[in-house]
LOZA-124881 format. One line per field, with one value per residue (C-alpha): residue number from 1; residue in three letters; y, x, z. Coordinates in nm, 2 decimals, decimal comma. Example, Ala and Ser with C-alpha at 12.3 -4.5 7.8 and 13.67 -1.06 7.14 Angstrom:
! residues 2
i	1_2
aa	ALA_SER
y	-0,45_-0,11
x	1,23_1,37
z	0,78_0,71
END
This chain:
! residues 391
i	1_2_3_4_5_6_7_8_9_10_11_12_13_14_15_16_17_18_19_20_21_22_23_24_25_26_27_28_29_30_31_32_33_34_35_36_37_38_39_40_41_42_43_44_45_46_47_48_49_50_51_52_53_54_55_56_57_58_59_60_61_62_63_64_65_66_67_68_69_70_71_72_73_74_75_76_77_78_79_80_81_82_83_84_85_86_87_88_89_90_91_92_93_94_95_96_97_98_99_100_101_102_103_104_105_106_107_108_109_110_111_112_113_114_115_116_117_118_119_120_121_122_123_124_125_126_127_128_129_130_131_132_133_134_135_136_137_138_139_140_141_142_143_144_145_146_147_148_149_150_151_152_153_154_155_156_157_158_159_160_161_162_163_164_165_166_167_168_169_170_171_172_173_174_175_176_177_178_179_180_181_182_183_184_185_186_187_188_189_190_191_192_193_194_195_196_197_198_199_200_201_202_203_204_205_206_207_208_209_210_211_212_213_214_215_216_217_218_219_220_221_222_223_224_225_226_227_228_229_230_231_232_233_234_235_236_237_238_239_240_241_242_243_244_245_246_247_248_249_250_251_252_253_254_255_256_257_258_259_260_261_262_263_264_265_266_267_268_269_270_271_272_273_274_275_276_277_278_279_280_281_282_283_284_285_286_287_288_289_290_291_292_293_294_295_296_297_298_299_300_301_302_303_304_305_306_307_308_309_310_311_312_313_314_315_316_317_318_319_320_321_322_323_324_325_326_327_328_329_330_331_332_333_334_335_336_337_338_339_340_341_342_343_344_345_346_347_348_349_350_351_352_353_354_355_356_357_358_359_360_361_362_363_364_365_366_367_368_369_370_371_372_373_374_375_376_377_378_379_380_381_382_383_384_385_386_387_388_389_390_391
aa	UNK_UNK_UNK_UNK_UNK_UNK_UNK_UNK_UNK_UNK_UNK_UNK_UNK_UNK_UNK_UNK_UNK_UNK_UNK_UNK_UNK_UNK_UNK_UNK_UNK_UNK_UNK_UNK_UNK_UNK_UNK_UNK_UNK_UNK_UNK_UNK_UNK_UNK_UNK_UNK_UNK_UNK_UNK_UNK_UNK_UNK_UNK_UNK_UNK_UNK_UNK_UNK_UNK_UNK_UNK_UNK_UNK_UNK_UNK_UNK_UNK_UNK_UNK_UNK_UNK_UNK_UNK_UNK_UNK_UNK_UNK_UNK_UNK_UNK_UNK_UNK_UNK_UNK_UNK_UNK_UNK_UNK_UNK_UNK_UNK_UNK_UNK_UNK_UNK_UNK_UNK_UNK_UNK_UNK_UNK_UNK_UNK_UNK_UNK_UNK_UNK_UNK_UNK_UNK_UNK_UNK_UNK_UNK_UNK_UNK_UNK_UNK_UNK_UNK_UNK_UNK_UNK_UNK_UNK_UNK_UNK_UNK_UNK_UNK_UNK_UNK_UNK_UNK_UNK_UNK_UNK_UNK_UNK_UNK_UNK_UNK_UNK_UNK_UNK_UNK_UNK_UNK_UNK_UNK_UNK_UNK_UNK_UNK_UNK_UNK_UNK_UNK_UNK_UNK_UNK_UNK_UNK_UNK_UNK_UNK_UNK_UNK_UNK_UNK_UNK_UNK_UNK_UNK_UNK_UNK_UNK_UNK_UNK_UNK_UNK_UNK_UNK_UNK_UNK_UNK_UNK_UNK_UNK_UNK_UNK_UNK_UNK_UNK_UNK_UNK_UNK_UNK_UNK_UNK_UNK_UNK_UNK_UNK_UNK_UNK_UNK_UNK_UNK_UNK_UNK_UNK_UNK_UNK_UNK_UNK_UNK_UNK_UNK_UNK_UNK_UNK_UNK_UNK_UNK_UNK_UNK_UNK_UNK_UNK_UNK_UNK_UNK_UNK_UNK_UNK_UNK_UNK_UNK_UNK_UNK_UNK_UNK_UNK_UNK_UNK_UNK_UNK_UNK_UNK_UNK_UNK_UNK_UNK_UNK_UNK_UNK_UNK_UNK_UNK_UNK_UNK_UNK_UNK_UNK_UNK_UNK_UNK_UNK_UNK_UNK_UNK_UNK_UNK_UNK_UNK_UNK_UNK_UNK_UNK_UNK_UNK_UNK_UNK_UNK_UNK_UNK_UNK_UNK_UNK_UNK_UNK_UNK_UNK_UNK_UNK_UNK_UNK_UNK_UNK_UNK_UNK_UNK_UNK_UNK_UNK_UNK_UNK_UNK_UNK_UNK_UNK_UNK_UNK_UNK_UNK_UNK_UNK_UNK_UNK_UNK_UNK_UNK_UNK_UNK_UNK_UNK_UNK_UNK_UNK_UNK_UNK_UNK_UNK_UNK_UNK_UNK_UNK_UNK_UNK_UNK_UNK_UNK_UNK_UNK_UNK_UNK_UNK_UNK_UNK_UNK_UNK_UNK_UNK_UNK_UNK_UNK_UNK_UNK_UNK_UNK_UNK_UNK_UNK_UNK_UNK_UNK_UNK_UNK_UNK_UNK_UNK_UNK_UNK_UNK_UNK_UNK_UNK_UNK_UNK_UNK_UNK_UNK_UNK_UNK_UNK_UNK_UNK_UNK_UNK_UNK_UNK_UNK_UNK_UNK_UNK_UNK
y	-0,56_-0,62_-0,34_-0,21_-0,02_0,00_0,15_0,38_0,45_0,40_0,64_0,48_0,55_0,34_0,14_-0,03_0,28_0,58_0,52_0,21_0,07_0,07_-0,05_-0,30_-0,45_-0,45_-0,66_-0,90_-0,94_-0,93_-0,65_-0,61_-0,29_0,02_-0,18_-0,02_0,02_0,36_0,54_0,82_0,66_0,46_0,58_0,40_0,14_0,09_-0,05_-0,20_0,02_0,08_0,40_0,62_0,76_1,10_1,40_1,48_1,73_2,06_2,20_2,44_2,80_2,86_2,57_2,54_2,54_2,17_2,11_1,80_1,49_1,31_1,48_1,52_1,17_1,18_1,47_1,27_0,95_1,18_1,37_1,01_1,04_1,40_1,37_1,13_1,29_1,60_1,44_1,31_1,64_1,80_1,57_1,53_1,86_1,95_1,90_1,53_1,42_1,30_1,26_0,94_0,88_0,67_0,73_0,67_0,93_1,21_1,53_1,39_1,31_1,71_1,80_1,59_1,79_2,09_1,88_1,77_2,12_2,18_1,91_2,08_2,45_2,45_2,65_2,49_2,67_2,95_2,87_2,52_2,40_2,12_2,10_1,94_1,64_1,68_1,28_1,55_1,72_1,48_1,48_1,82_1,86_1,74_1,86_2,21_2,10_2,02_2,28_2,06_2,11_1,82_1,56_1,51_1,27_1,07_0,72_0,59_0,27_0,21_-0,09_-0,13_0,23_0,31_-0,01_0,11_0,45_0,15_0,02_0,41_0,55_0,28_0,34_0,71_0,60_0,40_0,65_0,93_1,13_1,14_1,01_0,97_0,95_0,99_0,68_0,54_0,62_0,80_0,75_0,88_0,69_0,90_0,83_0,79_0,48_0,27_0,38_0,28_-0,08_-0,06_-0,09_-0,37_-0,55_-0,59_-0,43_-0,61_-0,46_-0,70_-0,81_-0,91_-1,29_-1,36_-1,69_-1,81_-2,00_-1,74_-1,45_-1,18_-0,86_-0,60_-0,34_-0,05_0,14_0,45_0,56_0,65_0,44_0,64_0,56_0,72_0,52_0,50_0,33_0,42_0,08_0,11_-0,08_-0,38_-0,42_-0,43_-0,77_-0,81_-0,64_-0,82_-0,65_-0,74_-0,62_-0,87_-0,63_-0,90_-0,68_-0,30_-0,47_-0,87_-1,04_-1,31_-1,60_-1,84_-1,59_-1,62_-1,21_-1,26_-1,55_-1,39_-1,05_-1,31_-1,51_-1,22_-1,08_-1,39_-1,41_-1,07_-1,11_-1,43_-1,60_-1,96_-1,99_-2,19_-1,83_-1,65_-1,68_-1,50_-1,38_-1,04_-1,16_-0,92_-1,10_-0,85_-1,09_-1,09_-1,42_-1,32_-1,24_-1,46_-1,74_-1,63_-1,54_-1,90_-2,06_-1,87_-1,86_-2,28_-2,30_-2,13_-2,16_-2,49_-2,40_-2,00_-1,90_-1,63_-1,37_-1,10_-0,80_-0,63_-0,76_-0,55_-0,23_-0,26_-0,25_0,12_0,14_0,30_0,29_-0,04_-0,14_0,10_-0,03_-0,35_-0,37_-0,17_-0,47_-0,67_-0,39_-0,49_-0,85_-0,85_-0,65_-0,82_-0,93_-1,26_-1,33_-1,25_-1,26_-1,10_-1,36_-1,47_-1,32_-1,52_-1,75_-2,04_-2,18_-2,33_-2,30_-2,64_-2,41_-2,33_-2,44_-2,51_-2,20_-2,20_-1,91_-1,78_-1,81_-1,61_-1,63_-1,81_-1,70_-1,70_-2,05_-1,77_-1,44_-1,38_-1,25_-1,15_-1,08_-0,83_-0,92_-0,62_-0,67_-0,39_-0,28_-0,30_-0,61_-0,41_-0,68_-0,63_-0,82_-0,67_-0,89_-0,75_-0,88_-0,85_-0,99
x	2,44_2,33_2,26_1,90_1,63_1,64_1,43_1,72_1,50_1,17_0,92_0,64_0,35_0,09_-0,17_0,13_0,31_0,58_0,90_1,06_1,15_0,80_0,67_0,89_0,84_0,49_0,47_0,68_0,49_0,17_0,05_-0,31_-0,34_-0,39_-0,69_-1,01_-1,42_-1,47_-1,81_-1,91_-1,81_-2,11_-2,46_-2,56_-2,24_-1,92_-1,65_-1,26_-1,03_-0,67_-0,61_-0,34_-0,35_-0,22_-0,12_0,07_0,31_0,17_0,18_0,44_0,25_0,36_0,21_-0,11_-0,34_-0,20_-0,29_-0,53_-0,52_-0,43_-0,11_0,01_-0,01_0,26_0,46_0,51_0,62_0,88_1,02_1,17_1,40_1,40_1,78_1,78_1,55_1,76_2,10_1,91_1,79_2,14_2,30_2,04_1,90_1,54_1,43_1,59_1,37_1,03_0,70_0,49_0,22_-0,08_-0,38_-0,77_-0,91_-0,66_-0,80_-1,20_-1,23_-1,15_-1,40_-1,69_-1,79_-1,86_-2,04_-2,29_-2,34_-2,39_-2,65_-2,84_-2,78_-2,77_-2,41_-2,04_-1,92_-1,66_-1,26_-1,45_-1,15_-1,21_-0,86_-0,80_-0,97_-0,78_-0,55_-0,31_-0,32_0,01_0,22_0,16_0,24_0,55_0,68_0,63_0,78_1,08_1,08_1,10_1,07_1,00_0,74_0,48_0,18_-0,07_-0,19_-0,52_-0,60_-0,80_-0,59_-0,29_-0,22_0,08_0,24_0,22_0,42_0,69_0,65_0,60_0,89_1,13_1,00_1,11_1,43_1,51_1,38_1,67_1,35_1,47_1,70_1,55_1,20_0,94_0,72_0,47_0,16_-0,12_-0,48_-0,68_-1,00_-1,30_-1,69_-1,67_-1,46_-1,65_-1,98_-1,88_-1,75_-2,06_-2,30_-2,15_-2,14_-1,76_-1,69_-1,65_-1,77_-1,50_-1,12_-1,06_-0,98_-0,83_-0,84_-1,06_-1,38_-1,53_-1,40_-1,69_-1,50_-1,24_-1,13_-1,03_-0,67_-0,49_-0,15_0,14_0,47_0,73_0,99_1,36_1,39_1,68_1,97_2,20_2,23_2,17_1,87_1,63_1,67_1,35_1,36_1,05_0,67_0,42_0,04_-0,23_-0,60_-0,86_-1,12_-1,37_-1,64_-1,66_-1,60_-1,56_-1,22_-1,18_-1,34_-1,08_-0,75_-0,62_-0,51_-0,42_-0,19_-0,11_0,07_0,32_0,39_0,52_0,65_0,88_0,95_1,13_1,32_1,44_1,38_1,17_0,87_1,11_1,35_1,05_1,13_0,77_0,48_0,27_-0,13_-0,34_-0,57_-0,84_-1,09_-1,38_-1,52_-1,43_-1,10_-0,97_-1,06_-0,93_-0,59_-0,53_-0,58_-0,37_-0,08_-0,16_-0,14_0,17_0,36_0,26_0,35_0,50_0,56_0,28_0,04_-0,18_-0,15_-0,43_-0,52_-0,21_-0,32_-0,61_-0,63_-0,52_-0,64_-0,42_-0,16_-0,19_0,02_0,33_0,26_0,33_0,61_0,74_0,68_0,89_1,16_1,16_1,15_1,40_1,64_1,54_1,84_1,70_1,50_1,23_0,85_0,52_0,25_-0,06_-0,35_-0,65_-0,89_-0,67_-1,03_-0,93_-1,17_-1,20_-1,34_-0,95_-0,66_-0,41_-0,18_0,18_0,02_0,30_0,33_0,45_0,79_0,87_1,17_1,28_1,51_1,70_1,63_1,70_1,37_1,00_0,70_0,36_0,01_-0,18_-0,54_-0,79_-1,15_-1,17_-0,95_-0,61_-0,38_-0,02_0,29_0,63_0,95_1,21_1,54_1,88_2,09
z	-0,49_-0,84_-1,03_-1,13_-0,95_-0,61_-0,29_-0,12_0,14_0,32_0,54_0,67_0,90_0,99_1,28_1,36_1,47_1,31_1,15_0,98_1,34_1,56_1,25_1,18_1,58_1,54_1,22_1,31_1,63_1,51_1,65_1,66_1,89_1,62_1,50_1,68_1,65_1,55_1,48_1,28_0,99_0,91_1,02_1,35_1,30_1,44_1,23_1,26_1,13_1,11_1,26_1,32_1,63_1,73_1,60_1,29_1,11_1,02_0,67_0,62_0,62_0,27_0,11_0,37_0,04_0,02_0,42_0,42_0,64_0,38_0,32_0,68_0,67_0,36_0,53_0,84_0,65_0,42_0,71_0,79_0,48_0,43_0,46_0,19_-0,06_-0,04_-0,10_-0,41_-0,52_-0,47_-0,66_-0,96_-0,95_-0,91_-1,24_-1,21_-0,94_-1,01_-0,71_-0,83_-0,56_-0,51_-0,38_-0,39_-0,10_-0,13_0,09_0,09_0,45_0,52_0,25_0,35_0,63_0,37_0,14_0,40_0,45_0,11_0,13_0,42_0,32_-0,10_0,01_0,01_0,39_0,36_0,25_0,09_-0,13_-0,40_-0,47_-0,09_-0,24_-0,57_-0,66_-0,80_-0,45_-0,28_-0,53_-0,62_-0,24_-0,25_-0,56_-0,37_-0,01_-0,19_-0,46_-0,73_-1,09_-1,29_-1,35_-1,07_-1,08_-0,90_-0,98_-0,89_-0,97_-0,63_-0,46_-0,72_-0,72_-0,49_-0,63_-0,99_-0,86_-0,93_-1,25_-1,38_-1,20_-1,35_-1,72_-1,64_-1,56_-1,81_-2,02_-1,91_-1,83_-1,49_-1,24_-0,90_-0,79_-0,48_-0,45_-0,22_-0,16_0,13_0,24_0,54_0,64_0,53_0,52_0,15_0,11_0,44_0,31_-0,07_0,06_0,31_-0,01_-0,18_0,18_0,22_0,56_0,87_1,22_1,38_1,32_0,99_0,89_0,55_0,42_0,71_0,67_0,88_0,68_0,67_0,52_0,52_0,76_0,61_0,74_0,66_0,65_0,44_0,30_0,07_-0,11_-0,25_-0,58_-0,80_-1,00_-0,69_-0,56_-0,19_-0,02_-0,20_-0,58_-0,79_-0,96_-1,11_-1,19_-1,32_-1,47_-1,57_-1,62_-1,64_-1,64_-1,53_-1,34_-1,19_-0,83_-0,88_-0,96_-1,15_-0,99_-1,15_-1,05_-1,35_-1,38_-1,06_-1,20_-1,52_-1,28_-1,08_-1,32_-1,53_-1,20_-1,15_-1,56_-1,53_-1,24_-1,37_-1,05_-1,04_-0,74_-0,50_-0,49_-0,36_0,03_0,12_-0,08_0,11_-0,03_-0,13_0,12_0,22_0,38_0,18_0,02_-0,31_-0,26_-0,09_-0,31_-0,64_-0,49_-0,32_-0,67_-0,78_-0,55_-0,51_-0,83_-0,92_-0,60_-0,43_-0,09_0,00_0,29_0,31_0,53_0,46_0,69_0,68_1,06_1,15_0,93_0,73_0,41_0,33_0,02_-0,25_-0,03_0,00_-0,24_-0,08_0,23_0,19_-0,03_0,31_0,47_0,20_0,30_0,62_0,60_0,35_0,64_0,94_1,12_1,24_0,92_1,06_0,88_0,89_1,07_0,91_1,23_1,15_1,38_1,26_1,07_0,78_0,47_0,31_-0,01_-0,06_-0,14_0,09_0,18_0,39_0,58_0,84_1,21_1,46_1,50_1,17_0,96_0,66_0,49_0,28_0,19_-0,24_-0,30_-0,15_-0,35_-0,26_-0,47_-0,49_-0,65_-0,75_-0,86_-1,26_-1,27_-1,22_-1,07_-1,02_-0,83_-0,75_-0,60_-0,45_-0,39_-0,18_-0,40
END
């Protein structure tokens, strides 16, 4: 294993399931089931979501002034590599251990209830907490669940943010700042967010369909993917991050891609590797007209043919966890025994708007494995594109 950065392990929780395994059986099969109409989000509407059904962990008692949705949803992907995060710790010490997290909802869904009754009343209801709705609030969390004592920070960058926990932790390591870090990212569906995409007509009351001609919109997903990252060279190598920020409009990208360009391009610069080394490519690929289009000029233009998907069908588009969530999915492509890959779920109607994509079938595999990429595309004209590597 060549050395570098590298994701020691992965925690992960999701519409597709708990744990690196279920997961990792429902991508590959293109698992539609965790995707479901719910109500209450949107007055008088059903929507698709990606939801995560059942229960989850409990906040430990002394640190229930963290307890939110939100970061159940983080405790219950970490408790999947507790074990490793604490060999970490006990080797590098607490103050050698950073928590970079990303996130854009944090604690709201548990505080919206008080704020409508704010609305009604003029009063916040008794044991009302802003701080449950605080970004700072996971990694805060964390820091205290494993008694930390060094840096801890949130990102949010709306749709980039959990992949930039990436590019920040690495600076911190080559810095000597620190020499491990907590990564990932955690969001909860919440009234906010569907109501926000709502107004700017982006939300889909049915399955979403990236890159089809029929796209209409994006289904919004929860869940939490976490990371162990470090120079300890166990697990998939960083090899590249590419940024950019276009800063073309509040909520528009780039109608020509070219940010979207401009972050894989420097993505595959770094790692050194040229477009026929990338083996699969995660899109951004949330389904709305927009979107969609910029990103296939992009990837057309840069790539030619990639073998590629968007999984947001499987998930939803989780927000600022998204970008966590699917570099998980690069993790587990990238260790797939059979070489397996993540399908493209769509009504198979091609836009004639587009360029041509390679968009992946079921059952398709990989023709080698070197290197993966995930595109992850945000509000403000924050793009950025990570590859990672076996080799």
């Amino acid at each position: 294993m060549t050395a570098g950065y590298h994701l020691n392990a992965l925690g992960l929780i999701n519409a597709l399931g708990r744990g690196r395994a279920t997961v990792a059986a429902g991508l590959f099969a293109g698992d539609q089931r965790g995707m479901c109409a719910m109500g209450g989000l949107l007055e008088g509407r059903r929507v698709m979501v990606g939801a995560v059904p059942g229960g989850l962990p409990e906040i430990p008692p002394a640190l229930r002034r963290f307890d939110s949705r939100n970061n159940r949803m983080l405790l219950a992907a970490v408790l999947e590599i507790e074990a490793e995060i604490r060999a970490a710790i006990a080797k590098f010490g607490p103050g050698r251990v950073a928590v970079i997290l990303g996130t854009s909802t944090s604690g709201i869904s548990d505080n919206e209830p008080g704020v409508a009754e704010k609305v009604r009343t003029g009063r916040f209801p008794e044991g009302f907490d802003y701080d449950r709705q605080d970004n700072a609030s996971p990694s805060l969390f964390l820091r205290a669940y494993f008694e930390l004592t060094g840096l801890a920070m949130t990102i949010s960058t709306a749709c980039t943010s959990s992949a930039k926990t990436l590019a920040s932790a690495r600076r911190l390591i080559a810095s000597g700042l620190v020499d491990a870090a907590i990564i990932g990212g955690a969001d909860t569906l919440c009234r906010l967010t569907v109501n926000g995409f709502a107004s700017l007509d982006l939300v889909a009351d049915t399955l979403c369909n990236p890159f089809s001609k029929n796209r209409g919109g994006i289904n919004i997903g929860e869940g939490a993917a976490v990371f162990l990252m470090s120079r300890e060279p166990v697990g998939p190598r960083i090899a590249g991050i590419g940024e950019s920020s276009d800063a073309y409009h509040m909520s528009t990208p780039d109608p020509d891609g070219a940010g979207a360009f401009t972050a894989m391009r420097r993505a595959l610069d770094e790692s050194g590797f040229a477009p026929a080394d990338i083996a699969y490519l995660n899109l951004h690929g949330t389904a709305t007209e927009l979107n969609d289009s910029m990103e296939a000029k992009a990837v057309h233009e840069l790539f030619g043919s990639v073998p590629c998907s968007s999984t947001k069908p499987l998930v939803g588009h989780t927000l600022g966890a998204a970008g966590s969530m699917e570099l998980a999915f690069l993790y587990l492509a990238l260790e797939a025994a059979g070489g397996e890959l993540p399908p493209h779920i769509s009504d198979g109607a091609a836009d004639p708007d587009l360029p041509p994509l390679h968009l992946v079938a079921k059952g398709e595999t990989a023709a080698h494995r070197r290197a993966m990429m995930s595109n992850s595309f945000a509000f403000g004209g924050s793009n950025i594109s990570v590859i990672l590597s076996n080799e």
